[in-house]
N, C-alpha and C positions, 0 to 999 in steps of 0.2 A: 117714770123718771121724775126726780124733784129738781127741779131749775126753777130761777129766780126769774122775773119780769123781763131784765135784762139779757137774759140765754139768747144765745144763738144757735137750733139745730139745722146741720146743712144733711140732705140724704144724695147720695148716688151711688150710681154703680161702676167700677174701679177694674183694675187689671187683678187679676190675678196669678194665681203660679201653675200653672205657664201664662204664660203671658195672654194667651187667647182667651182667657176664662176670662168670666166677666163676674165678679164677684162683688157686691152690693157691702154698703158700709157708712157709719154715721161718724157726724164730725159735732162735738157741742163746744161751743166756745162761750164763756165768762170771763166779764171785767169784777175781781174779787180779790180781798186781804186776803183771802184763805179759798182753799176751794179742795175737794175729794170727788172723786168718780172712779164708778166700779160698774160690771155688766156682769148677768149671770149668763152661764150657755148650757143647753140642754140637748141631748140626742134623742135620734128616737123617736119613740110616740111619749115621753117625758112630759109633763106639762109644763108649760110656761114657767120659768124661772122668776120670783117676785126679788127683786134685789134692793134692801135698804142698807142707807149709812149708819152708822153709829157713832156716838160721840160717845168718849171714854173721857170719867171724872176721877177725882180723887177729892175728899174729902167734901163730897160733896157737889165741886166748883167744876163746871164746863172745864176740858183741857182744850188747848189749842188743835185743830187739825196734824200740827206737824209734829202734835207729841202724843195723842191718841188717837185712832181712828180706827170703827172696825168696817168689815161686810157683814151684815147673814143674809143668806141667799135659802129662799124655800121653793121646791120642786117639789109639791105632790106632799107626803107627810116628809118629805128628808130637808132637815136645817141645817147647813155648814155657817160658821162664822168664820171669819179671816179677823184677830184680833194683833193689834200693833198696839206696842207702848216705847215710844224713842226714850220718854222721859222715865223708864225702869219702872213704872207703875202706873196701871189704868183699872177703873171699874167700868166693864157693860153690861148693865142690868144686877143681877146676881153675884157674875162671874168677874171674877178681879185676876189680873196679867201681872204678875212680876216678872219684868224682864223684855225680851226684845220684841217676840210674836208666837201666836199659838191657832193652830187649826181645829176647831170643836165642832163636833158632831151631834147635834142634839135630838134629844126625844122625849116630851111629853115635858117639856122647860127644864129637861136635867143632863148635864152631859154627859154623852155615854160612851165617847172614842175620842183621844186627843194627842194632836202632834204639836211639840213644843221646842223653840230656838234652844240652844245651847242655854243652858244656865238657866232657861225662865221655867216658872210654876205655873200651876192655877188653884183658883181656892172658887169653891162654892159656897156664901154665906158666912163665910169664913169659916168653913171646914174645906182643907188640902185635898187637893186629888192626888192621886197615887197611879 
């Protein structure tokens, strides 16, 4: 997890459904202009889910959190990213969002399965995906 100096992680364990379960769970709290969090979850004998943020540019220039922001999340060799662009266009890494959100599936830094919002694209290097 990336937290600032300032974080505050709390751990316990909580009620669950039904009520008799006891079921464990994290609290992080930040004083922040801006702030994102994500968690990744794996079944199984899966390995650990590594979960980073990503920040979406355009023209170069950091976008805000509340107008770009992705996940990729890596279990083992499989990359999902969760890409969001409020503001109708983001670049992460390569891969550039027109439009509202797109879920990509990567392999070997190329994407090879993707679900995309109503209306939005994606372009590698500036070649479209289809």
């Amino acid at each position: 997890q990336q937290t600032s100096s300032s974080a505050e992680i709390m751990t316990a364990v909580g009620r669950g459904n039904p009520p008799e379960t006891r079921d464990p769970f994290v609290i992080s709290r930040i004083q922040a202009e801006e702030a994102a969090w994500a968690t990744g979850l794996s079944w199984g004998d899966s390995p650990q889910p590594q979960v980073e943020l990503l920040r979406g540019t355009e023209d170069g220039e950091e976008l805000p959190l509340t107008e770009a922001v992705g996940v990729r999340m890596t279990t083992g060799q499989t990359v999902a990213m969760l890409l969001t662009a409020s503001g109708g266009r983001a670049t992460f890494g390569e891969i550039t969002l027109e439009g509202a959100a797109a879920l990509v599936f990567v392999e070997d830094d190329r994407p090879v399965a993707w679900l995309l919002a109503e209306g939005s694209s994606l372009s590698v290097a500036g070649e479209m995906l289809e």
